[in-house]
MIMIMI-962243 format. One line per 10 residues: number of its first residue (from 1); their letters; for each residue y, x, z of N, C-alpha, C, O. Coordinates in steps of 0.02 Angstrom, whole numbers. Layout:
<pts>
NUM) a) Y,X,Z,Y,X,Z,Y,X,Z,Y,X,Z; ...
</pts>
This chain:
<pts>
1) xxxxxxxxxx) -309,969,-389,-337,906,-413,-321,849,-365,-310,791,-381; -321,877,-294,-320,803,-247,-245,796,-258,-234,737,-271; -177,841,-259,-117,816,-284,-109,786,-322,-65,745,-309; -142,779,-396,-133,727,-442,-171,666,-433,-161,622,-475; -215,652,-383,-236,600,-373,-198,557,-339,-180,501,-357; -183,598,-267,-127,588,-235,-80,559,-270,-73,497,-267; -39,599,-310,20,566,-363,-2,488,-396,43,445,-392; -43,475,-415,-71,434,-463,-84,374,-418,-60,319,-434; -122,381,-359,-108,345,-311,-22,294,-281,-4,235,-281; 1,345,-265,73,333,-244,104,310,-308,163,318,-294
11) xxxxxxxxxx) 103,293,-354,121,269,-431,85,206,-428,111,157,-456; 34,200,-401,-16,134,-410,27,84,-363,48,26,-371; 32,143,-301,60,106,-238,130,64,-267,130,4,-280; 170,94,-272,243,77,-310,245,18,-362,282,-31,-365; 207,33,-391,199,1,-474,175,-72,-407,226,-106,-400; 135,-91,-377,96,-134,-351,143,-172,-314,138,-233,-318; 191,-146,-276,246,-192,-256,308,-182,-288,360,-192,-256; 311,-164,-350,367,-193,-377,356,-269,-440,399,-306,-465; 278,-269,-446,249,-331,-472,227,-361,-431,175,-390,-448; 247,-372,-366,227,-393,-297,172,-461,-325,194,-494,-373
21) xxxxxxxxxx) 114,-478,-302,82,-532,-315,38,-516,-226,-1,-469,-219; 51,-558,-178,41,-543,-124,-28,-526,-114,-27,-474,-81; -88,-544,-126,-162,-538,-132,-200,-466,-169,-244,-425,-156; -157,-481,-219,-163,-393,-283,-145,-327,-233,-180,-277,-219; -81,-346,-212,-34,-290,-203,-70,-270,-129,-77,-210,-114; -90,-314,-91,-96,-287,-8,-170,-259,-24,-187,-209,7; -226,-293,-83,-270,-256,-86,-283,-200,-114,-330,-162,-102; -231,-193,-160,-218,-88,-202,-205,-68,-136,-245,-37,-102; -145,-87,-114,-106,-45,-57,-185,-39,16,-202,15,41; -200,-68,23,-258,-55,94,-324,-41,57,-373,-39,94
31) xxxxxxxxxx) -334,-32,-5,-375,4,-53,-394,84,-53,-445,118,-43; -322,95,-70,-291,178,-79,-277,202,-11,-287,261,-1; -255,162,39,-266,191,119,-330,209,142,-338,266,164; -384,162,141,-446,180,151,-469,228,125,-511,258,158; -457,247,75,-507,293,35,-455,347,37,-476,400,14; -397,350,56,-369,408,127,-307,448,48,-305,510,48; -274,419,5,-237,430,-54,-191,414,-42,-145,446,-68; -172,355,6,-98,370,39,-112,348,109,-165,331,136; -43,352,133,-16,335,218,5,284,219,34,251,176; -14,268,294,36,194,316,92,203,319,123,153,335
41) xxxxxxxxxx) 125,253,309,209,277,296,220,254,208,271,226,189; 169,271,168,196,275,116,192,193,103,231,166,64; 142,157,138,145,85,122,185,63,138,208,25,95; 222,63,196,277,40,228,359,73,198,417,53,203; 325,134,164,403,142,124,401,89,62,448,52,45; 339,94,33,342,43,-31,376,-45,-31,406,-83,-68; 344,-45,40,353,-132,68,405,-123,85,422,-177,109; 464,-71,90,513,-89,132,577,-81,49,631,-105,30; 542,-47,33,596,-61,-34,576,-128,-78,610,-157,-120; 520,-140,-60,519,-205,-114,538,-264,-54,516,-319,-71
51) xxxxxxxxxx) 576,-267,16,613,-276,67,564,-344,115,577,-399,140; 508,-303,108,458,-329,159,450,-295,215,434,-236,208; 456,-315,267,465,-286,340,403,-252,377,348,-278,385; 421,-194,396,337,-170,422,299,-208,447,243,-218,423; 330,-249,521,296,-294,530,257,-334,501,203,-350,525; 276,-351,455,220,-410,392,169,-335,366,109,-348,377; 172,-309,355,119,-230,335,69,-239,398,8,-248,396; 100,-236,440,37,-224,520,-1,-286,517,-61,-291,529; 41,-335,499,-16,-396,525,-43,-404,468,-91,-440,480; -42,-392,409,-79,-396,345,-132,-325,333,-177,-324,291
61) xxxxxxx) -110,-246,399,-176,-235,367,-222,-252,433,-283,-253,426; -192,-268,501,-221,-305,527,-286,-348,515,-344,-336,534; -265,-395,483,-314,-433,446,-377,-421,394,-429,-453,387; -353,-363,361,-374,-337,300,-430,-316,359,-477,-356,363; -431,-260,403,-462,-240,447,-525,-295,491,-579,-280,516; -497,-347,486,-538,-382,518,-591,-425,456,-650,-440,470; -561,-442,391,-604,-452,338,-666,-409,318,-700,-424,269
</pts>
């Protein structure tokens, strides 16, 4: 069961930056991290194909962290 959540997750993740809307997308993406459904690997693979640089990931969940 936690694999298909998992899956469903990482589909959310994807789906979320390929309709990139910067506010939506960083809050699914540091949503589904917290509640431990994906990795900061898998965010940073998502951001890096939709060709956003890790760096912008750190300081955005950075922030998220401090909100």
């Amino acid at each position: 069961m936690k694999h298909i959540k998992q899956d469903q997750a990482l589909e959310e993740l994807t789906t979320a930056f390929k309709s990139f809307d910067k506010w939506k997308t960083y809050s699914t993406a540091f949503t589904l991290l917290d509640s431990k459904l994906v990795r900061l690997l898998d965010i940073l693979d998502a951001a890096s194909k939709a060709g956003i640089q890790p760096s912008v990931i750190m300081m955005r969940r950075r922030d998220w962290l401090r909100s």
